[in-house]
N, C-alpha and C positions, 0 to 999 in steps of 0.2 A: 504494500500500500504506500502510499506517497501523499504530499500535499499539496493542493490546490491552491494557486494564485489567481485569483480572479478581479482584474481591472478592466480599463478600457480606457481609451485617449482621451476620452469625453472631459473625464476628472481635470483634464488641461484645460477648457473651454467653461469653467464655469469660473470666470475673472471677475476678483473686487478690487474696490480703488485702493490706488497705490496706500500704502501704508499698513493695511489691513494685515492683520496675522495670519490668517486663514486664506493662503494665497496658492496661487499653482506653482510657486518653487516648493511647494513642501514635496508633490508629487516628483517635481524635475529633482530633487534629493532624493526621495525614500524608492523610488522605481529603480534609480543605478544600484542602490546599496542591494539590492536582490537577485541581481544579474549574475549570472555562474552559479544559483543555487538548482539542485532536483528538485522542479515544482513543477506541476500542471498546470500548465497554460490557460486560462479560459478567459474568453471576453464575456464582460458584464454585462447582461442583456438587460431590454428596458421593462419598468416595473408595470404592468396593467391600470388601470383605477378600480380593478374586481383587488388586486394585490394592498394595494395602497387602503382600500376600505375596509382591509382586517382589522385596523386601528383609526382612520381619519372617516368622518365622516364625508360626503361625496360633495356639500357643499361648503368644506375648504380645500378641499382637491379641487376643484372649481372657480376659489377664490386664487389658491396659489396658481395654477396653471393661467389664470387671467392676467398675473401679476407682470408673468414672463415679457419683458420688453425687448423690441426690435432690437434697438441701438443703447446706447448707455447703458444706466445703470435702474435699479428699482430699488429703493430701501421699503423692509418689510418692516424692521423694528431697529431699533438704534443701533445692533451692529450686525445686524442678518440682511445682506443685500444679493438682488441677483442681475445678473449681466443677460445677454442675449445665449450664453452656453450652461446656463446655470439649471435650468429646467432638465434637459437631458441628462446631466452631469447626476442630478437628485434621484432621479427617477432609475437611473445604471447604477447607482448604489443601491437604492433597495433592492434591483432586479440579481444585482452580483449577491446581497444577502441570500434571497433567496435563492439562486441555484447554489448556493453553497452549500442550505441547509439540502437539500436537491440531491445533489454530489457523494456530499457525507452518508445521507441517510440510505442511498442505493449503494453503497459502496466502490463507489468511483474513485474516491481519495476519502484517507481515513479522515486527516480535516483540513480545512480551509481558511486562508488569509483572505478577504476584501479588500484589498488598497483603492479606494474611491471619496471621494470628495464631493459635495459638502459632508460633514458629519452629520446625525441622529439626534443623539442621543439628548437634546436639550427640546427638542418639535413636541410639542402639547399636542393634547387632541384636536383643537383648533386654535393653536396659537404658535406662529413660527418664531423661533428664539435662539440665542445665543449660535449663530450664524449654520442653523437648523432648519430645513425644511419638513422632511417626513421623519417619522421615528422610523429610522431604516434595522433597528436592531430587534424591538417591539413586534413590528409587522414579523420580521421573520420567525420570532417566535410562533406568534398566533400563526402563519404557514405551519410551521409542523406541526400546530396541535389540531387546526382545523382539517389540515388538507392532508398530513402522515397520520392522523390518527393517534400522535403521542398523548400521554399522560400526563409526563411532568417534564418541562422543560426551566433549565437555570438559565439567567443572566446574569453574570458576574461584569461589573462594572470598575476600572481602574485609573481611568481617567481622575485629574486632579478636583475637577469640578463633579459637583454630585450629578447624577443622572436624573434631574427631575424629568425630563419630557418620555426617559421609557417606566418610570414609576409611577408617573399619570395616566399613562398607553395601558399597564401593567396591575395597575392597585387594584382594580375588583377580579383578577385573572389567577383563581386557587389552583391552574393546574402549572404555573410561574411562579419561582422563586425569582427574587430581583435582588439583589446584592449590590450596592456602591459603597467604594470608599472613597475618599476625598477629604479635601485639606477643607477644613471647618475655623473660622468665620472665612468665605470666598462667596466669590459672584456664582449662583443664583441664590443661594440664602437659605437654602432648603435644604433638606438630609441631616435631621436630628433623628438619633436612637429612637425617638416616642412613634416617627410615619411609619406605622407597621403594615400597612395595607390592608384591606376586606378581611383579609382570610388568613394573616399574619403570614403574610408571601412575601413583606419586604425586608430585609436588612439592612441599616444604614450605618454605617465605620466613621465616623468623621476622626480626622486625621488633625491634630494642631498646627499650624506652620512650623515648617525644622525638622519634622520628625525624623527622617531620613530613613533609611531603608529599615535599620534596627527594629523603630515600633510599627515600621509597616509589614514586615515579616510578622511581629510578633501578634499583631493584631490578625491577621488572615489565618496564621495557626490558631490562636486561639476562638477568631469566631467565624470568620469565613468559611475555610474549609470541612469545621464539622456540619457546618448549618447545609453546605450544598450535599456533605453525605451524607446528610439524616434526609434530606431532601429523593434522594435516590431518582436522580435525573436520568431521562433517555437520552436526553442532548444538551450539551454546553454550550451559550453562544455566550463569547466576550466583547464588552465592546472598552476595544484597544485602545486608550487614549495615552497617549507618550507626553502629556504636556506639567506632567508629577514629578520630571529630571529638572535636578538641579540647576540645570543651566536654560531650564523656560522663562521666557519672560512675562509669564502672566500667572506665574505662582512661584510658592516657593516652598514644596514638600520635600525638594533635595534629596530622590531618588536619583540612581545611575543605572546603566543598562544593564547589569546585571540582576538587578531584581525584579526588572522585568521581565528576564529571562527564567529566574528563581520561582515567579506567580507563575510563568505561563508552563512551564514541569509539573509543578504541580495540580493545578489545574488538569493537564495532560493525563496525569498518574490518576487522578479521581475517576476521570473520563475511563482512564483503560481500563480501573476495575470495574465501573459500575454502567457503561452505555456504550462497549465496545471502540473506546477510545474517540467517539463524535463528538466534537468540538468543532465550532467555527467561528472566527476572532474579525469583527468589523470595526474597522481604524473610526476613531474619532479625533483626537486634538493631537497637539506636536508640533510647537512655534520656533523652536530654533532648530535650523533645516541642519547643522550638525548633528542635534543630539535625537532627533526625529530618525533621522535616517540610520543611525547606529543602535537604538533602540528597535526599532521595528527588525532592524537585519538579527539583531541577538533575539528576539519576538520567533522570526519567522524559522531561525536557525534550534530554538525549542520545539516548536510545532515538528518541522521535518526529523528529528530524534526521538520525537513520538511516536510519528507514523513509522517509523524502523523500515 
């Protein structure tokens, strides 16, 4: 078995104005840092409005797809803007979620990396945010639970900022476990221990500024990974966020690439005992195109010593 890389050029074509963190050099970084590895190849296919309505209702799938402008720019909310490639760009990340979950669960590749751009994990049900359009991690969950027929699937969340947009997607959904850790007090404000969800599906890590890899190992030892294996998942989806390394500029949880490589083994090991090693990991944030691209490669470089 082997792993699956699944992007598409599109993730270049979804351009913000200059300055913007969330740019297409992260892709022009994190796509060389991959190159010479064993992965399976796949272009990101585009997501339905049948796909996109497992979590959004149809008229803000309606409102977003309106938003999309010829030329310039569109601002949705104070830092979520979209360009003329940026609709496509959204819509080939959820579609790359989903044939990953796709992939995995037919046994195609044991699991799968998304490198696609915009991120997820911050898109409300109808509220686009934190330069989020669709909940591209969310949706794919509800894919395997509506459309494989799964039971229980985890989201394990490691991005610096809390996951509010797949824990809103997520909070009345008892056959999802959601898991986020993140640096607490940060921008969205949200992910206190007490949002436990409908059906106590959610767990929330909040991380102090500093902490550095130490109390973030020690924190996922001690609650993360029992919670996902009491949880006894058919499938793992993570969503990848690299912007918790030291050297981001829009936190400062003072991780380094090796402990992202450290969560994603282990994660891995959960997956191999208990859902035949299905895991699939959808990139979200990662603002300094060094430590983005060295992260994701030590990322993608766990995943492929997974699949063996």
């Amino acid at each position: 078995m082997t792993t699956a890389l699944i992007t598409h050029d599109a993730c270049l074509n979804h351009v913000t104005p200059q300055g913007h963190p969330e740019r297409v050099a992260r892709m022009e970084h994190l796509l060389p840092a991959l190159n010479g590895k064993t992965l399976l190849r796949e272009e990101a296919p585009l997501a339905t409005d049948d796909d996109l309505r497992l979590s959004h209702p149809q008229r803000y799938i309606d409102r977003i797809r309106a938003a999309s402008p010829e030329e310039g720019y569109n601002q949705l909310d104070g830092d979520t803007w979209m360009s003329p490639g940026s609709l496509e760009s959204a819509l080939r990340a959820v579609g790359g979620a989903i044939r990953g979950v796709d992939m995995v669960l037919a046994g195609e590749a044991r699991n799968a990396f998304v490198a696609m751009r915009p991120p997820g994990h911050h898109a409300e049900t109808e509220t686009p945010m934190g330069f989020c359009m669709f909940g591209t991690v969310a949706i794919a969950a509800r894919h395997a639970l509506e459309r494989h027929g799964l039971s229980r699937v985890a989201v394990v969340d490691f991005d610096v900022h809390h996951g509010n947009g797949s824990q809103d997607l997520l909070w009345s959904e008892g056959r999802c476990l959601f898991v986020s850790s993140h640096q607490f007090p940060l921008w969205p404000g949200s992910g206190t221990p007490d949002e436990r969800g409908a059906h106590d599906n959610v767990l929330n890590v909040p991380l102090a500024p500093g902490s550095g890899g130490a109390r973030f190992r020690a924190e996922y030892e001690g609650q993360v990974f029992p919670a996902v294996e009491t949880f006894k998942p058919e499938l793992i989806l993570i969503s990848a966020g690299f912007d918790a390394h030291r050297d981001d500029p829009l936190a400062n949880l003072e991780l380094v690439e090796d402990d992202f490589a450290w969560v994603t083994r282990k994660l891995c090991a959960i997956a191999a005992d208990q859902c035949e090693g299905r895991v699939v990991s959808c990139l979200e944030g990662g603002y300094d195109l060094r430590a983005l691209a060295a992260s994701a490669a030590a990322h993608v470089d766990a995943l492929i010593a997974a699949a063996g």
